[in-house]
C-alpha positions as CSV (number, residue, x, y, z in Angstrom):
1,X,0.0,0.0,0.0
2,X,3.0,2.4,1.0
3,X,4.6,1.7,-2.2
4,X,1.5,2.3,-4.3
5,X,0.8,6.0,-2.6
6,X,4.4,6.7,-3.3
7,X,4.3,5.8,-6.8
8,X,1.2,8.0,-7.1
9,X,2.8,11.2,-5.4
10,X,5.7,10.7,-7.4
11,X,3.1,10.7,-10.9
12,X,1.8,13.9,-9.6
13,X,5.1,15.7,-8.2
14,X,6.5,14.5,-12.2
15,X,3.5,15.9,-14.1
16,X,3.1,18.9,-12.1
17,X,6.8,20.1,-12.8
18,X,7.0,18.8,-16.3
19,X,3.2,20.6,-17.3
20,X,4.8,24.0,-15.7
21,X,5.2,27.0,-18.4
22,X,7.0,30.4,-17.7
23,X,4.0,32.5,-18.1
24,X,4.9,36.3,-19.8
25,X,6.2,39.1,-17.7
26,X,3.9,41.2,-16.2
27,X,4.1,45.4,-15.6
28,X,7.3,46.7,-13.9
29,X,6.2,48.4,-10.2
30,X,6.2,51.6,-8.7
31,X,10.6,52.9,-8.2
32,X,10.7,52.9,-4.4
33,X,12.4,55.6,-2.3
34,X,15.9,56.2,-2.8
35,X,18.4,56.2,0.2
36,X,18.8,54.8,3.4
37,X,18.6,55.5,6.9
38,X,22.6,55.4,7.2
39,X,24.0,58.8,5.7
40,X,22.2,61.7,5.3
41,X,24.0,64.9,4.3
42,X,22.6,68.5,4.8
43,X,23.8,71.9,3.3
44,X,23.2,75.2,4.8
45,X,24.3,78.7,4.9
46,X,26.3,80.9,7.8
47,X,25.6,84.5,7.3
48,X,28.1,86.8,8.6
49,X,25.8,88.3,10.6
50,X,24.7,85.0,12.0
51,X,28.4,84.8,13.9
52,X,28.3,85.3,17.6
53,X,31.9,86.9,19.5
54,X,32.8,84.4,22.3
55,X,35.5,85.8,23.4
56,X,38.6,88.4,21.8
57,X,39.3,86.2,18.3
58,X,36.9,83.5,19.2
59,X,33.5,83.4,16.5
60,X,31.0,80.8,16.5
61,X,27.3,79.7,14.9
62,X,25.1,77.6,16.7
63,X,22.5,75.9,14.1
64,X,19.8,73.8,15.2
65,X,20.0,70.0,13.9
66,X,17.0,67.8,15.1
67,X,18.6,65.2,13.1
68,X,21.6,64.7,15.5
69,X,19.7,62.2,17.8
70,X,21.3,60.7,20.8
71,X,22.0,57.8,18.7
72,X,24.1,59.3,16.6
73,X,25.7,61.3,19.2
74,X,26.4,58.0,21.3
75,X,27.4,55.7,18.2
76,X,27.2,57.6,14.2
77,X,29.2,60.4,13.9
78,X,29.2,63.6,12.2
79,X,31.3,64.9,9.3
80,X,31.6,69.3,8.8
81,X,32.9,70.7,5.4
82,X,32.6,74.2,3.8
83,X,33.4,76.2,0.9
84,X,33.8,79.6,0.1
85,X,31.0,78.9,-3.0
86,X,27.5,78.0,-3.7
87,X,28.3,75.5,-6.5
88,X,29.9,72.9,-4.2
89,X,32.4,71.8,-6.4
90,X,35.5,72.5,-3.5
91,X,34.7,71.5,0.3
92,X,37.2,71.8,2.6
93,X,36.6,69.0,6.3
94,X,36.8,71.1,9.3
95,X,39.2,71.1,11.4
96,X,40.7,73.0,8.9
97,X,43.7,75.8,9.3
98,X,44.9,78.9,7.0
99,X,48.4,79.6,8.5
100,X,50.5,82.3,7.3
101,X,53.9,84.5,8.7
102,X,51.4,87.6,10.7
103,X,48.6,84.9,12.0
104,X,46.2,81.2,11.7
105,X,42.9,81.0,11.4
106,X,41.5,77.5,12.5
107,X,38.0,76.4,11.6
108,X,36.3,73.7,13.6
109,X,32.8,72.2,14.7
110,X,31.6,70.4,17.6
111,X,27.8,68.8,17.9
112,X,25.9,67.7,20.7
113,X,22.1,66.4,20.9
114,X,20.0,68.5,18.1
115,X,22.6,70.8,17.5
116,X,26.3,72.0,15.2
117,X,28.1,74.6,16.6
118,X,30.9,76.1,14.1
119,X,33.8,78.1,14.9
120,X,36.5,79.9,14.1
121,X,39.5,81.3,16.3
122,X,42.3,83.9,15.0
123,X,45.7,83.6,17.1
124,X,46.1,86.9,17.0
125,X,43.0,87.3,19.0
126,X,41.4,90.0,16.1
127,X,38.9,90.2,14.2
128,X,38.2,88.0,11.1
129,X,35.9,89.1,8.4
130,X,34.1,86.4,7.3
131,X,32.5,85.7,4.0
132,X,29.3,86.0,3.1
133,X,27.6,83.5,3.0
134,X,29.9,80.5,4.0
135,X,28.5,77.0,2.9
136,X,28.4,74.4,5.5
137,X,27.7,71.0,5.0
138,X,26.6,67.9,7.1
139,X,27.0,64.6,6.6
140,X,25.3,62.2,9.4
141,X,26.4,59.0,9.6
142,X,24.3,56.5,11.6
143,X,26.4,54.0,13.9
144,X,26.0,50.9,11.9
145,X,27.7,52.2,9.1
146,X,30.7,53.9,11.1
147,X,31.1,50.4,12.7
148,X,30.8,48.2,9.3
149,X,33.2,50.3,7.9
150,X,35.9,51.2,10.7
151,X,39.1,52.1,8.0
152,X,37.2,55.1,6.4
153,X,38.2,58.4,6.9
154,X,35.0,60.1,7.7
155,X,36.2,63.2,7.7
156,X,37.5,63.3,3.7
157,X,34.0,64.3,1.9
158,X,35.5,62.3,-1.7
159,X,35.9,59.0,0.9
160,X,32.7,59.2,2.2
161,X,31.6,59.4,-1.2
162,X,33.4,56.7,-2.8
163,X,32.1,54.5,0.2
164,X,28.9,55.2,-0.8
165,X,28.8,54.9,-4.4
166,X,30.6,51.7,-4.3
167,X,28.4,50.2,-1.8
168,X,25.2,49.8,-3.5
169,X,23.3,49.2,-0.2
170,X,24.3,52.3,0.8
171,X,22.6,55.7,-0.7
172,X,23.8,59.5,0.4
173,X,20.4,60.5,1.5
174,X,20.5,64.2,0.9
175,X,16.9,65.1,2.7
176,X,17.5,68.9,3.1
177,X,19.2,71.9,1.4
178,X,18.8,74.9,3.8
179,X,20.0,78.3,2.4
């Protein structure tokens, strides 16, 4: 009896794969959204008026950033550039210093829970003129992909970059330009 209902599943399993057709393609679906929740990177402007005096020499900007979460403060990091254009075609990572023989000008940025404060100190303790408008930009990088990729240098834009457009799982979210 076992060998009879064995022979007859066998008949069907056969006939079932051997009467099987590929049928025609259907419609292609709706794209999905692009990017990820890994990288996000966000541009914005610093006015000259918008620089506050600290101290003699010391300037900085405090901007708002509800996208620095606590997560990302304990585990992402965050990378600064600027340039001194709109077109975007030269950013410069902070830290950054201009050094010459009368005096050094170092840039720098800190963050903290929803915010990026920018600075910039003059050894000489006077004032600096700054341009206007500097362009400032953010990129947020969520801790999963700081700790799957511990060699890369998140603070050189064109390596964060390459990482990304290599990486096909991984999209540079860019979710807000604020000028």
């Amino acid at each position: 009896m076992k060998i009879k209902i064995l022979l007859v599943a066998s008949l069907i399993c056969t006939t079932s794969f051997i009467g099987c057709q590929k049928g025609n393609t259907g419609p292609t679906g709706a794209s999905g959204a692009n990017g990820n929740t890994n990288v996000h990177s966000y541009t914005f402007t610093v006015n000259t008026l918008d620089w506050l005096v600290a101290q003699k020499g010391y300037y900085y900007a405090d901007i708002p950033f509800s996208q620095i979460t606590q997560d990302i403060v304990d585990n992402g990091t965050v990378s600064m550039f600027y340039s001194l254009n709109s077109t975007g075609t030269n950013w410069i990572a902070l830290p950054s210093a201009i050094v010459t023989s009368t005096l050094s000008l170092y840039y720098g940025f800190n963050y903290s829970l929803g915010n990026i404060r920018v600075y910039a100190e003059n050894s000489t303790n006077g004032i600096i003129t700054f341009p206007n408008p500097t362009y400032y930009k953010s990129v947020i990088i969520s801790g999963t992909l700081r700790k799957l990729n511990p060699h890369t240098n998140w603070n050189n834009y064109n390596e964060v970059i390459k990482l990304i457009n290599e990486n096909t799982e991984i999209q540079l979210n860019v979710t807000n330009t604020i000028y």
